[in-house]
C-alpha positions in Angstrom: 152.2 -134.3 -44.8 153.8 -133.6 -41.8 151.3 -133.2 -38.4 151.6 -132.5 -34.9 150.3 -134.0 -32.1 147.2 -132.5 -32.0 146.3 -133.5 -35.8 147.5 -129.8 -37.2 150.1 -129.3 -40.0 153.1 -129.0 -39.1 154.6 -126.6 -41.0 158.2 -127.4 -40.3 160.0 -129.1 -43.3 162.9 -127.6 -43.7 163.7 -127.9 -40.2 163.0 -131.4 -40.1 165.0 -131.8 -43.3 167.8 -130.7 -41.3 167.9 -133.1 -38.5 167.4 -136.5 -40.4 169.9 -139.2 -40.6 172.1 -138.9 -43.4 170.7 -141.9 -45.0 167.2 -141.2 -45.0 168.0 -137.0 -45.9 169.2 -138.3 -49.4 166.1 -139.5 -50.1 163.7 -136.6 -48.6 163.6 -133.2 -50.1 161.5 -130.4 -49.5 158.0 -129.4 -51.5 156.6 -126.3 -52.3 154.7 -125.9 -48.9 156.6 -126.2 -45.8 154.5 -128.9 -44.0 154.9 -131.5 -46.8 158.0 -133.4 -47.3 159.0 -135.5 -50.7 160.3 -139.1 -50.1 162.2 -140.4 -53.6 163.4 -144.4 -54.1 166.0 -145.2 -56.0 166.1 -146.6 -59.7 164.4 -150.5 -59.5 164.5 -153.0 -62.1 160.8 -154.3 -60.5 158.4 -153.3 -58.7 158.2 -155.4 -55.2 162.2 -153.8 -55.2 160.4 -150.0 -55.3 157.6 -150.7 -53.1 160.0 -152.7 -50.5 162.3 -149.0 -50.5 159.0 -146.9 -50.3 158.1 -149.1 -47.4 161.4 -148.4 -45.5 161.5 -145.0 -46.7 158.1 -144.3 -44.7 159.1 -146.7 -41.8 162.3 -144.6 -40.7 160.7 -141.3 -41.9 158.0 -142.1 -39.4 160.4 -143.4 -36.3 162.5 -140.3 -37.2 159.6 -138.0 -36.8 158.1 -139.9 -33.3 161.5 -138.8 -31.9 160.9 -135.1 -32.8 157.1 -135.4 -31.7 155.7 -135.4 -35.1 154.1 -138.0 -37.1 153.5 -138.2 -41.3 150.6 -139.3 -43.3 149.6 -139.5 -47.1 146.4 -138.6 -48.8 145.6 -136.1 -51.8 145.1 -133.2 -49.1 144.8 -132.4 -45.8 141.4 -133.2 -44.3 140.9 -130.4 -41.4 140.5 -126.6 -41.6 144.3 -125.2 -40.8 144.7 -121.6 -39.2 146.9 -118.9 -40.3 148.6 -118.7 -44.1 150.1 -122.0 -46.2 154.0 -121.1 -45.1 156.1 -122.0 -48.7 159.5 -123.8 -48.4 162.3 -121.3 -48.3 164.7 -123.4 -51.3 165.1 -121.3 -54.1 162.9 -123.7 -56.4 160.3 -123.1 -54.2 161.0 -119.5 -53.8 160.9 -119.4 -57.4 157.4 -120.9 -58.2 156.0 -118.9 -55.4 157.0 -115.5 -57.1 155.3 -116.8 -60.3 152.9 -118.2 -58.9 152.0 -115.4 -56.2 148.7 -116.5 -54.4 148.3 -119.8 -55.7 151.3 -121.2 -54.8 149.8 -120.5 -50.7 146.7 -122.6 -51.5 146.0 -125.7 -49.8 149.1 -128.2 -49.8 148.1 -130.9 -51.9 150.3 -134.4 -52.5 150.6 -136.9 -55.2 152.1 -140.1 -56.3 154.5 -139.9 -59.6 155.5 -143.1 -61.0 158.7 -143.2 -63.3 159.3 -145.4 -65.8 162.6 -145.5 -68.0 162.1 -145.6 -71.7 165.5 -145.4 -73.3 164.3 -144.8 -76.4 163.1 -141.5 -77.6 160.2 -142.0 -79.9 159.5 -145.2 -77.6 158.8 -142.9 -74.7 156.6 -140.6 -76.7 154.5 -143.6 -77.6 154.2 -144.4 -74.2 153.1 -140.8 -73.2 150.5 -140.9 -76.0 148.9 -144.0 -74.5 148.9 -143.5 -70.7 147.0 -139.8 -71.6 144.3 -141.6 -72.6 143.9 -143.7 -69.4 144.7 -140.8 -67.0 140.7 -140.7 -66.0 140.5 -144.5 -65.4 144.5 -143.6 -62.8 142.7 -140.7 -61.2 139.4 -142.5 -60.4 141.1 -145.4 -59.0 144.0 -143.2 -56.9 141.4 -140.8 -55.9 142.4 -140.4 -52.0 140.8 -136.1 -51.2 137.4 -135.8 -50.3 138.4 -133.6 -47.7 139.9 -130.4 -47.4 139.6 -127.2 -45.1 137.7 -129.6 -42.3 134.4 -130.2 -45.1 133.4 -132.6 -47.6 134.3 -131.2 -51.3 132.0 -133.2 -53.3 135.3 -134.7 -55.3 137.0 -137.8 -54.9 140.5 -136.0 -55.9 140.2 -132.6 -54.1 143.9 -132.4 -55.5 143.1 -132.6 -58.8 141.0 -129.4 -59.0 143.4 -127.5 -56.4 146.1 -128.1 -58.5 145.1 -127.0 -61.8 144.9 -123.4 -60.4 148.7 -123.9 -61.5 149.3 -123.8 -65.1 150.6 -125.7 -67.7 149.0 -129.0 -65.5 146.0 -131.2 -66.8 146.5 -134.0 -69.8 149.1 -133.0 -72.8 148.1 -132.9 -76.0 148.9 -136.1 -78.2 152.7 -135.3 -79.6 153.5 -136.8 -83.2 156.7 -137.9 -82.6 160.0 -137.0 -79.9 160.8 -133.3 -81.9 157.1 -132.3 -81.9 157.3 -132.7 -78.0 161.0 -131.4 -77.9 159.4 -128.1 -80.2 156.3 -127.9 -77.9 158.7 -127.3 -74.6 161.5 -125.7 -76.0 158.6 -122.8 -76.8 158.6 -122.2 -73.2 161.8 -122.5 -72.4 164.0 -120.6 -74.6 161.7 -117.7 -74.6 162.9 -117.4 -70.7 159.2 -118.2 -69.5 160.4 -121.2 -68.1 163.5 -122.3 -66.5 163.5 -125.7 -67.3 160.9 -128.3 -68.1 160.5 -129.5 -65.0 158.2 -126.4 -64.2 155.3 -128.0 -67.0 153.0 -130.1 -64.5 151.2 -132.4 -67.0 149.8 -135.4 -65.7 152.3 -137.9 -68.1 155.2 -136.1 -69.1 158.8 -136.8 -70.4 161.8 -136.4 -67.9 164.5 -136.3 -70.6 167.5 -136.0 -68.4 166.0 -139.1 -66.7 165.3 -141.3 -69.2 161.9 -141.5 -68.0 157.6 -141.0 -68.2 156.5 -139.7 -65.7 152.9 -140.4 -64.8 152.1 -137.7 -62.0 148.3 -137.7 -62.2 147.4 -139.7 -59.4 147.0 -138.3 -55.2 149.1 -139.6 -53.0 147.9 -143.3 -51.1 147.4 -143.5 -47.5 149.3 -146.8 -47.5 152.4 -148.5 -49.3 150.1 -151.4 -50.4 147.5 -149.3 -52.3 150.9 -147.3 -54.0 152.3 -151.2 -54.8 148.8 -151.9 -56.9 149.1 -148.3 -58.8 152.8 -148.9 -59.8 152.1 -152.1 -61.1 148.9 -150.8 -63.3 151.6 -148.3 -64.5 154.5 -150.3 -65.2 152.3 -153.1 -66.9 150.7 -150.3 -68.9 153.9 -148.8 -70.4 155.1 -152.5 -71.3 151.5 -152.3 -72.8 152.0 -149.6 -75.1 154.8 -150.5 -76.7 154.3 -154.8 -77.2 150.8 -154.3 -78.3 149.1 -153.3 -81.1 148.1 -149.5 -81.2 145.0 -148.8 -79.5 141.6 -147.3 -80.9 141.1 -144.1 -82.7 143.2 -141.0 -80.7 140.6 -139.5 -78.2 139.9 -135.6 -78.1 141.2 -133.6 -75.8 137.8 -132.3 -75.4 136.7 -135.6 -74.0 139.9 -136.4 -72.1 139.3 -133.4 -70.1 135.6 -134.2 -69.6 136.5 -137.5 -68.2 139.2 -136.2 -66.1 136.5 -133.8 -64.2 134.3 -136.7 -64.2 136.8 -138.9 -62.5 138.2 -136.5 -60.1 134.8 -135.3 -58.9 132.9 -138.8 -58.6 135.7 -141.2 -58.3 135.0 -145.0 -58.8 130.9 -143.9 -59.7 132.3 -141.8 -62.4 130.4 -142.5 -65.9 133.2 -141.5 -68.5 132.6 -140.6 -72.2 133.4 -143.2 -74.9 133.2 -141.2 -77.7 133.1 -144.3 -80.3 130.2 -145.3 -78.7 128.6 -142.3 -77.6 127.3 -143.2 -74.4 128.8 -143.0 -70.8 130.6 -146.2 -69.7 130.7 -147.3 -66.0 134.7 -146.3 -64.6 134.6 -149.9 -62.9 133.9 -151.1 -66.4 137.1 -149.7 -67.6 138.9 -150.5 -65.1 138.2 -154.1 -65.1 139.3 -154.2 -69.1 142.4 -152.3 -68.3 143.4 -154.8 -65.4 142.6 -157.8 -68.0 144.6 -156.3 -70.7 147.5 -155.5 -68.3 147.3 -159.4 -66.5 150.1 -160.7 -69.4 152.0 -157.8 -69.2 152.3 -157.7 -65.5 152.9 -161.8 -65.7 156.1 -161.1 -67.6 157.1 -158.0 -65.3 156.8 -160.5 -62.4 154.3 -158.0 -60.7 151.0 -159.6 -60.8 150.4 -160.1 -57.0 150.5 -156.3 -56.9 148.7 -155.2 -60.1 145.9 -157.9 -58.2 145.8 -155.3 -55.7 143.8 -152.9 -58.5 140.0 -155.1 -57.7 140.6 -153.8 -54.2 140.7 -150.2 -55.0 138.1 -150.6 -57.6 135.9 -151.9 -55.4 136.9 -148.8 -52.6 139.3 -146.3 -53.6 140.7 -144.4 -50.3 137.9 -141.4 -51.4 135.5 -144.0 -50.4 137.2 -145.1 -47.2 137.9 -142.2 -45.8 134.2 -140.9 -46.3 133.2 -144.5 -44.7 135.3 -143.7 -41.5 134.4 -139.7 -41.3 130.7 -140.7 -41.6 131.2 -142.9 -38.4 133.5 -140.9 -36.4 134.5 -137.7 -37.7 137.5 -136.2 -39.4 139.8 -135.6 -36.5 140.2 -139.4 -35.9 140.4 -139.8 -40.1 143.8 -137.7 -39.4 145.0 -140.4 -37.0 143.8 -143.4 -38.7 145.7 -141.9 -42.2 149.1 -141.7 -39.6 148.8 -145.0 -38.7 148.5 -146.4 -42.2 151.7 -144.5 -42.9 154.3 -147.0 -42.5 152.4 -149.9 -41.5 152.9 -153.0 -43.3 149.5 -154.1 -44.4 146.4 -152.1 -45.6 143.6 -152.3 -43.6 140.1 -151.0 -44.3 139.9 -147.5 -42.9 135.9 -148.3 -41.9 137.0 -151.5 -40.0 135.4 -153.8 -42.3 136.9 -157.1 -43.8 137.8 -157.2 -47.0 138.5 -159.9 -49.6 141.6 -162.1 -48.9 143.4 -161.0 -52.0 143.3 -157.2 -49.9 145.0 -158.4 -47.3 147.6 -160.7 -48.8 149.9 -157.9 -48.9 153.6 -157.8 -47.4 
């Protein structure tokens, strides 16, 4: 998000867009609102490679900005009240999705953090889709980063999450049988004219075909690189998962996925999710400790376990809890600031000032 000095939205994109360096414009695009901008890394074989771009992605974003007098920050949404009408970027993508999506697309920008990862094969990919759904509650509860929006307390961890399913075709896809099932699912839309591409389906995993990639676009946007290094190792070591395991339990309903995705936007890391074998309601730190242990080999042989470590950090205080820890202390407008200076810095530290555990802060 881009701010101004005083803490407000800047809603000034695509003229920022147009006075960035060459090397750091091919690597920003606009979004659908005008005061959020999209930063992109390149393809990386591991994941200390994407987090090391991300980090000098933000780092000349941000020194860009100072010299314009504006400043960035990340989080699921906007934490103050913003006067006059969400301004839409004027690209003709954007342009587009505003005439179809009239009023909603001026609701509250909202940001998120999508995590590619190639799949050559097909069927391969669709396996991987199949098997990150399921997990999508235990990704939102732990990358929960919006309590706030429109200067008050929600009630929800991910404020995002239930902002943005006012759009449609968004939430968790429905388990696909094999690559033509999905290929017949979108084509549906798309040759019919409904749709100009797939790109405009907004599921939480989907398939970027002329990418070669799953896209896993269910999480909000972190404050700082270090809390994005620990999610894109959970999701990298969960693909690898998927396909050199065995397969998983019973397919879940989607009546239950989408019980447990409310559950996990609105209470975050407290979230009690369904297990439907069971039939009880299981702790979201529980889960989240067996998915880190099942991921632990995975990530060994990806060579990204100092940063899939990183997880026990946000499950013991996702950035929903830390930025109700600081507000409760000092208010929101000096949240706004505190999320700016986390923006490029080089190390995450607690937004309520406390100390925490060494493995938090053994990060580069």
């Amino acid at each position: 998000m881009l701010l101004e000095r005083d803490r407000s939205l800047a809603q000034s994109g695509e003229s920022v867009l147009g006075r960035l360096s060459h090397e750091l414009s091919l690597r920003t695009s606009p979004e659908t609102h005008a005061a959020v901008l999209e930063l992109t890394t390149g393809i990386h074989s591991d994941v200390a490679g994407a987090v090391a771009e991300l980090a000098a992605l933000r780092g000349r974003l941000a020194a860009e900005l100072r010299a314009m007098g504006l400043r960035a920050a990340c989080a699921g949404t906007y934490p103050l009240s913003f006067a006059g009408e969400t301004r839409v970027t004027g690209a003709a993508r954007y342009r587009m999705v505003a005439d179809s999506m009239r009023a909603l697309a001026r609701r509250e920008p909202t940001l998120a953090l999508h995590v590619h990862v190639g799949v050559p094969d097909p069927e391969d990919a669709i396996r991987v889709l199949n098997g990150l759904r399921r997990v999508v509650p235990v990704l939102l509860a732990l990358s929960a980063n919006s309590p706030f929006c429109q200067g008050r307390d929600t009630g929800f961890a991910s404020a995002r999450t239930v902002i943005f399913q006012g759009f449609p075709r968004t939430g968790t896809a429905r388990s696909f049988a094999g690559y033509e099932d999905y290929v017949g699912a979108v084509d549906a839309l798309i040759a019919s004219g409904a749709l100009p591409d797939s790109s405009f389906i907004w599921w939480d995993v989907r398939l970027q075909p002329t990418l070669g990639t799953v896209e896993i676009r269910v999480m909000d946007a972190q404050s700082s690189v270090a809390d994005s290094a620990a999610l894109i190792a959970l999701v990298r070591s969960l693909a690898r998962r998927e396909l050199e395991d065995e397969p998983r339990d019973a397919e879940i309903g989607p009546e239950v996925l989408a019980e447990n995705r409310f559950l996990a936007a609105r209470d975050g890391l407290d979230a009690q999710l369904i297990d439907p074998a069971k039939r009880r309601l299981v702790p979201v730190r529980e889960l989240a400790r067996e998915l880190l242990t099942s991921c632990r080999p995975h990530a060994a042989a990806l060579g990204c376990s100092v940063e899939l470590d990183r997880i026990q950090d946000l499950a013991a205080a996702n950035g929903a809890d830390r930025q109700r820890a600081l507000a409760s202390e000092a208010g929101l407008s000096p949240l706004v600031s505190i999320l700016a200076d986390r923006f490029a810095a080089a190390r995450r530290r607690p937004l309520d000032g406390r100390r925490r555990p060494r493995v938090a802060e053994a990060v580069g």
